[in-house]
N, C-alpha and C positions, 0 to 999 in steps of 0.2 A: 667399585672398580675405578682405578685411576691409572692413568696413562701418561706415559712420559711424552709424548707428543701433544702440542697444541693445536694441530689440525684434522679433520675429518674430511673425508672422500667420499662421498655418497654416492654409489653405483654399484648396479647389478652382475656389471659385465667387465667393464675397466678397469684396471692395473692402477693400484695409486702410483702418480708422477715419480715420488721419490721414498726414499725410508722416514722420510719425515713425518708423514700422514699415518694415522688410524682408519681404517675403511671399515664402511657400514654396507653389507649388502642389499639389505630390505629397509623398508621404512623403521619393519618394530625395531630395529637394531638398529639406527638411525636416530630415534627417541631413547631408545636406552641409554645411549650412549653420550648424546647430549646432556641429558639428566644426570648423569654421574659423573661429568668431566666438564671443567671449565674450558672449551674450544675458544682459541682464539680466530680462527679460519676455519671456513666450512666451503665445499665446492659440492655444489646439485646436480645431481643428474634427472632429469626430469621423470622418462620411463625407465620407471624398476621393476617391470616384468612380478610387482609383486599382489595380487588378486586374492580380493577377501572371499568367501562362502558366496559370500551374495555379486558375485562378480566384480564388485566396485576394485578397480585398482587404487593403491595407495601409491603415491609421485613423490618425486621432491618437490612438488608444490604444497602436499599436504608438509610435508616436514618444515616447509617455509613456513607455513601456515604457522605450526606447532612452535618454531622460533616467534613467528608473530606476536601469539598468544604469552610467551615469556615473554615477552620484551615488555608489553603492555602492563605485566604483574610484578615491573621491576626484578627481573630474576638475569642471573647471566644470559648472554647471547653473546653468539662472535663477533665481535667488529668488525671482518672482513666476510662478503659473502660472494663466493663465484659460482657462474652458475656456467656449466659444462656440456648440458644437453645438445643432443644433436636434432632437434626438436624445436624447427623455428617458431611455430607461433605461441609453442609452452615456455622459449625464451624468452618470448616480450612477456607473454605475461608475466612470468616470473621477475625481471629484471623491473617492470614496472611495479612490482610489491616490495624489492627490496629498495626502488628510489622514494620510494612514500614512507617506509618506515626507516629505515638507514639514512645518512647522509650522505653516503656513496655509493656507488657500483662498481663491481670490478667484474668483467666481462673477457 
């Protein structure tokens, strides 16, 4: 799968900003999607209403997480990473993973 858009919108519920964005509704389409497509911009939403069997919800933190782990394996990651939640304490933490691994934040 490849996609003429260089951006991902990760949210369950929100509209992407503009026709420029590819959106991911759940986490697993979130990781699919990263994987098959070089994103140059990604925007997190943090709760994605998406709940495995065992209850555990899967966030854009796990998906950060999941960039994390590529970045680490020298694999693609976006260079830009916004994080969109309306979710203030899963902002900071969020915003505090991507300044530890990024060199920037975009907020």
């Amino acid at each position: 799968m490849n996609t003429k858009y260089s951006k991902l919108y990760v949210d369950d519920i929100r509209n992407i900003p503009d026709d420029e964005w590819d959106v991911a509704r759940t986490y697993d389409q979130a990781i699919y999607m990263l994987g098959m497509n070089n994103y140059d911009v990604v925007s997190l939403d943090h709760d994605l209403g998406d709940f495995r069997k065992d209850g555990r919800e899967m966030t854009g933190y796990d998906v950060l997480m999941y960039l994390v782990e590529r970045k680490e394996n020298n694999l693609h990651v976006p260079a830009t990473i916004y994080v969109h939640t309306a979710n203030p304490p899963a902002r900071i933490k969020m915003i505090s993973t991507i300044q530890r691994y990024w060199k920037s934040i975009n907020d």
